[in-house]
C-alpha positions in Angstrom: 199.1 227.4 215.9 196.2 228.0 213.5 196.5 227.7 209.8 197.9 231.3 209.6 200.5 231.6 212.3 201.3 228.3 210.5 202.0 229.8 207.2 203.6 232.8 208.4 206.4 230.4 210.4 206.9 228.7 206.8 207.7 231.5 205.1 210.4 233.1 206.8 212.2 230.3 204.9 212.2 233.0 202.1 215.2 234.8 203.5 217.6 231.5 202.7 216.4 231.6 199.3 216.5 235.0 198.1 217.4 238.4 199.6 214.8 239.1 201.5 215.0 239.7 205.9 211.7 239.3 207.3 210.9 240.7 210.8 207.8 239.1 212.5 205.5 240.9 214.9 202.3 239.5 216.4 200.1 241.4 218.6 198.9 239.1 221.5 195.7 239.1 223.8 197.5 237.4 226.5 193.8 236.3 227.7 194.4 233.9 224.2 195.8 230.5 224.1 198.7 230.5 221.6 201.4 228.3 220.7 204.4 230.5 222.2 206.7 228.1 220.7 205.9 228.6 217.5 206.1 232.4 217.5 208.8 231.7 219.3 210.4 229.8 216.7 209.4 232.8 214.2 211.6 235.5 216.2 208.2 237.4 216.7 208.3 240.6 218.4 205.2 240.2 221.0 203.5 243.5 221.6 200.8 241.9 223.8 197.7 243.6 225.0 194.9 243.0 227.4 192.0 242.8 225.2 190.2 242.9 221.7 189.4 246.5 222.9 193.0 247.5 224.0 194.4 249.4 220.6 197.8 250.2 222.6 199.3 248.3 220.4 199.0 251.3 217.5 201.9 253.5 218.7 204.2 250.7 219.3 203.9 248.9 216.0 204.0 252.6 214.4 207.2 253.3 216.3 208.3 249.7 215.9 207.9 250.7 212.0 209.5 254.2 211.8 212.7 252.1 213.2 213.0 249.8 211.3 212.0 251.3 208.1 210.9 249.0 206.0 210.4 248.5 202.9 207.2 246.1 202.5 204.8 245.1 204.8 203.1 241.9 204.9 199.8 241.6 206.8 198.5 238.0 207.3 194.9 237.3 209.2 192.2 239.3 209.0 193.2 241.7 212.3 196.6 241.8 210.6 195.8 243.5 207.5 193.6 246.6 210.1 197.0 246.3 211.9 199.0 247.0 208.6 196.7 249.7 207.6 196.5 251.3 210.7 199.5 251.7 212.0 201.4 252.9 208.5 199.2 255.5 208.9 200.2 256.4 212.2 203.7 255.9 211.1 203.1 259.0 208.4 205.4 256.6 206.4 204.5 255.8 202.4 205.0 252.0 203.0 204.1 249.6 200.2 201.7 246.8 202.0 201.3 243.1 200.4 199.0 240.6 202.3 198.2 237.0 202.3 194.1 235.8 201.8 193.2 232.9 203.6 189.3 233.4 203.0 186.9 234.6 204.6 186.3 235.1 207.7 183.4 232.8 209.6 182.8 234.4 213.3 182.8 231.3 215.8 180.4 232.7 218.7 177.2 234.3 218.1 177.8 237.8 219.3 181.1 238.2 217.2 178.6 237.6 213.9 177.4 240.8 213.9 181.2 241.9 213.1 181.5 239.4 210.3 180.3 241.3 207.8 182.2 244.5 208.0 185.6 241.9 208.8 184.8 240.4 205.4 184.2 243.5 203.8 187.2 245.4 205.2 189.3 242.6 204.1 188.1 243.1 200.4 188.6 246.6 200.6 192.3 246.7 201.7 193.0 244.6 199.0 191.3 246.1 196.4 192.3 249.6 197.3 194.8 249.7 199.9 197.7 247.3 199.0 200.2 246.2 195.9 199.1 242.8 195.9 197.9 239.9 197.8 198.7 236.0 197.4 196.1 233.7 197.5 196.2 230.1 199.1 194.0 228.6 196.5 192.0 229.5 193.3 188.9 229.1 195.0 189.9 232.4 197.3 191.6 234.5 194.0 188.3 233.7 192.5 186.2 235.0 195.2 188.0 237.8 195.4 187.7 238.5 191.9 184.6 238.0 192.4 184.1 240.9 194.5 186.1 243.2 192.1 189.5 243.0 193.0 191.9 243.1 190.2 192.8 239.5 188.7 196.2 240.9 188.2 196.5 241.6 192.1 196.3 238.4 193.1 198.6 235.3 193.2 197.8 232.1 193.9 200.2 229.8 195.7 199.3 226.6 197.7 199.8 226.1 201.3 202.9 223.7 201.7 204.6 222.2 204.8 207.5 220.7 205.6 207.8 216.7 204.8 208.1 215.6 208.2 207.4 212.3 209.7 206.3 210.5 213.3 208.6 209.3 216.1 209.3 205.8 216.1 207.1 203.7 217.4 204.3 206.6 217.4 200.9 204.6 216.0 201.7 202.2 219.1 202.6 204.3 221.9 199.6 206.8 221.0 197.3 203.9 220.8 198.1 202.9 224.3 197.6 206.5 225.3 194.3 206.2 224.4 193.5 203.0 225.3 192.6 201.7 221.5 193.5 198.4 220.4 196.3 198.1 217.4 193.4 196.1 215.6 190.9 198.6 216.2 189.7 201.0 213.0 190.5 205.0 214.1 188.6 208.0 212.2 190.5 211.1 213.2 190.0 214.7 213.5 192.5 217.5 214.0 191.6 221.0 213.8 190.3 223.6 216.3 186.7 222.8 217.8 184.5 225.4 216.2 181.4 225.2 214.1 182.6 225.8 210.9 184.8 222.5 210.7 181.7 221.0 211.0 182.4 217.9 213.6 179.0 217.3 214.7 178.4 216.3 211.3 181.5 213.8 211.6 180.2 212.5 214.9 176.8 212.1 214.0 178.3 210.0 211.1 179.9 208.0 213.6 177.0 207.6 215.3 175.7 206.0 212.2 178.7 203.2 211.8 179.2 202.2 215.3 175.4 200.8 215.4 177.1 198.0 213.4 181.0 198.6 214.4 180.9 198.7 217.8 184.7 198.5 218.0 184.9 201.7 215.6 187.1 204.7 217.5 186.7 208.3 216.7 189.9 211.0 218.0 188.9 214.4 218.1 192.5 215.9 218.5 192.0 219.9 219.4 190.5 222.3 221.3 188.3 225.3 220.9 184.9 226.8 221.6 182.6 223.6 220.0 184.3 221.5 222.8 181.8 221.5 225.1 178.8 221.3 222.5 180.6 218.3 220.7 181.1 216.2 223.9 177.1 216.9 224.6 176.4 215.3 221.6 179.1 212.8 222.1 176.9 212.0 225.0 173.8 212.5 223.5 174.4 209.7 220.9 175.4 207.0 223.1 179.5 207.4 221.8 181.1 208.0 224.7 182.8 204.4 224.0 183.8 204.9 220.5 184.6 208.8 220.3 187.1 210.6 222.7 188.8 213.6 223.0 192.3 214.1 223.2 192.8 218.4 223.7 195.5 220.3 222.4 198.6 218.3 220.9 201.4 219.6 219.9 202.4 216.1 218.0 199.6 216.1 215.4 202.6 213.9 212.8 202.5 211.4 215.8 198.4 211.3 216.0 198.1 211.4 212.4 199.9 207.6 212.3 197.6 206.2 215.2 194.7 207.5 213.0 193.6 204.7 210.1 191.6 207.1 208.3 191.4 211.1 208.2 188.0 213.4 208.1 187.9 216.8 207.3 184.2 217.8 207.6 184.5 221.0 207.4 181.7 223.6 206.1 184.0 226.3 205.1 188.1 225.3 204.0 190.3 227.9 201.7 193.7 225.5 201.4 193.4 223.3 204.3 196.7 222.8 206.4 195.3 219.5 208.1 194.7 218.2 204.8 198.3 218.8 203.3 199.5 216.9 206.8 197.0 214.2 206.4 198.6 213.9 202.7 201.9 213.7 203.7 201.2 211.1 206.4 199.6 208.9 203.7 195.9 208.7 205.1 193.2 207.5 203.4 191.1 211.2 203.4 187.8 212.0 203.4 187.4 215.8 202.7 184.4 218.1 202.2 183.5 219.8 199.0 184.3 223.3 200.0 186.7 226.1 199.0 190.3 224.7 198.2 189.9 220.7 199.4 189.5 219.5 195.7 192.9 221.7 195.1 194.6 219.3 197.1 192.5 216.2 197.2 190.8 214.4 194.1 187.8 212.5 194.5 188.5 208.8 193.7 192.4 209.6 193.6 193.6 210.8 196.6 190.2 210.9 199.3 186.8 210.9 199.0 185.0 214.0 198.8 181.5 214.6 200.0 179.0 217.5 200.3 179.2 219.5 203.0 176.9 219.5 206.4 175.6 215.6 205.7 176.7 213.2 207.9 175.0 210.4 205.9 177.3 211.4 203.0 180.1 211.4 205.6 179.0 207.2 206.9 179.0 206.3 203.3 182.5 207.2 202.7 184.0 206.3 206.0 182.3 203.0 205.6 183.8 202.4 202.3 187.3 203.4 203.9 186.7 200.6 206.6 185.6 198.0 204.8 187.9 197.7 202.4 191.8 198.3 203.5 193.2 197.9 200.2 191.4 201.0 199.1 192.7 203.2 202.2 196.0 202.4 201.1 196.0 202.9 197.7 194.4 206.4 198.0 196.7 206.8 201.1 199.6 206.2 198.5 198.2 208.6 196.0 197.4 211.4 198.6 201.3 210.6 199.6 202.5 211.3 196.2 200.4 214.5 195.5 202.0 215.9 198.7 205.9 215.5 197.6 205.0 216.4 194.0 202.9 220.2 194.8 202.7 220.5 198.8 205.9 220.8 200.3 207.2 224.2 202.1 210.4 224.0 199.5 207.9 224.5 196.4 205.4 226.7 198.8 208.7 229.0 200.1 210.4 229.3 195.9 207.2 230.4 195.0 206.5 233.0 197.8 210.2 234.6 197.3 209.6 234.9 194.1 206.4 236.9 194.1 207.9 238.7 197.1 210.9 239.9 194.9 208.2 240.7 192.2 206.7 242.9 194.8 209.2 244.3 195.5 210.3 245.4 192.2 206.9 247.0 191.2 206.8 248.9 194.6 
């Protein structure tokens, strides 16, 4: 699941710590690849449809809401909050609607950035005008949005958190021998989706730079998405087809994150990072972009290292500092560990959620 479907799964932990029922419903292009496991997991109702252009989705989630009457609606994504808006109005029902803000929306193909815009500014809108209040998943997106004249008071900022899980036994082996890396052997890792706003061919091309003198160095790009293709090309193009490889979709990222020595998040555009807060729990040695929500999370020179954005010498210099010196890795490993239990976890994430949710509710 992507960072939303993600943070709607954590929660609907708020029912078992206040009196709140949440039902889930996710409309579904069933020509998408989703984690059905997860929404499984969530109880979502699936209303699927056959394409970005099918809207038969309206009537049932109108109908789905003159049933079940309820009292708030929560729109996460930016397709979510048109869905909210939409359908309450085909419902003919004076529902109060709440939403989440991840950030804004980046289009990943070419022909879907002439809709980025109007996405952006729809989004903006239906907060500003169209709903009771919206939580925020870092400062960095409240103040955007503030930015763009939405009320201060609307917005609430509470961090991304995730549960404080950890890897199978014996996972850093078993994966290593998966992928044919040697236990001595430094690993860079990467897992997100492929597209060009987490900024990997900046990460490879960083690679690139090491390996001339670390031949041994391995780079795991653990996902999947539409920069596959264009990343392996320059994979090839760069001569790294021995140190970087490509492991798809996995659905035990806890299990990669232990075979990895060091985490990158190159990312051009972040709001509050899921991969981060896992790479923080797992104890990595981090280093993170200066963009959006990553400092939020990650403190230069106290948990990661942070460098600019879209600079893949930037990215060496770091990475090289990471390998050379193990001590280091560990110590901010350690500190990235501790921020994570302290400010992180779903527990804190979920208290704080109800909470605002019961706030909401009370205004409404």
């Amino acid at each position: 699941m992507g960072g939303v479907g993600k943070y709607a799964l954590l929660i609907d932990d708020v029912s078992k710590v206040a009196p709140l029922e949440i039902v889930s419903v996710c409309v579904l292009d069933t020509n998408w690849y989703s984690d059905l496991s997860g929404l499984k997991r969530l109880g979502a109702r699936l209303i699927p449809i056959q394409s970005r252009f099918d809207i038969s989705w309206l009537p049932k989630v109108a109908r789905l809401i003159r049933r079940e009457k309820p009292d708030i609606i929560l729109s996460h994504g930016f397709n979510g909050h048109f869905v909210s808006l939409a359908s309450t109005l085909m419902a003919g029902k004076r529902i109060t609607r709440i939403c989440s803000y991840h950030g804004l929306y980046h289009a990943t193909t070419r022909g879907r950035r002439v809709f980025e815009k109007a996405i952006n500014l729809f989004t903006e809108h239906f907060i500003r005008r169209r709903t009771l209040g919206a939580v925020a998943v870092a400062q960095y997106s409240k103040d955007y949005l503030v930015g763009n004249r939405v009320s201060s008071y609307k917005i609430q900022v509470i961090h991304n958190g995730i549960e404080d899980e950890g890897p199978s036994p014996e996972a850093r082996k078993k994966l290593r021998r998966e992928w044919n890396v040697g236990q001595d052997e430094v690993v860079i890792g990467a897992a997100s989706r492929l597209d060009p706003v987490k900024g990997l061919e900046y990460a490879v091309g960083a690679v690139a730079k090491l390996a001339r003198k670390m031949p041994q160095l391995r780079f795991a790009i653990v996902g999947t998405g539409c920069s596959e293709a264009h990343l392996k090309k320059k994979v090839n193009a760069l001569g790294l087809n021995e140190n970087a490889f490509f492991t798809g979709f996995r659905s035990d990222i806890i299990d990669c994150l232990e075979a990895f020595d060091i985490f990158v998040l190159p990312s051009l555009a972040e709001y509050h990072s899921i991969a981060l807060l896992e790479a923080m729990r797992a104890g990595k040695a981090i280093v993170a972009t200066d963009v959006g929500g990553n400092t939020e999370s990650v403190r230069h020179g106290k948990e990661g290292l942070i460098v600019p954005p879209a600079d893949a010498d930037a990215l060496a210099d770091a990475l090289g500092r990471f390998i050379a010196d193990e001590k280091l890795r560990k110590a901010l490993g350690d500190n990235a560990r501790s921020r994570f239990v302290t400010h992180f976890t779903v527990d804190v994430m979920v208290r704080k959620t109800a909470d605002w949710l019961q706030g909401c509710a009370a205004m409404r």
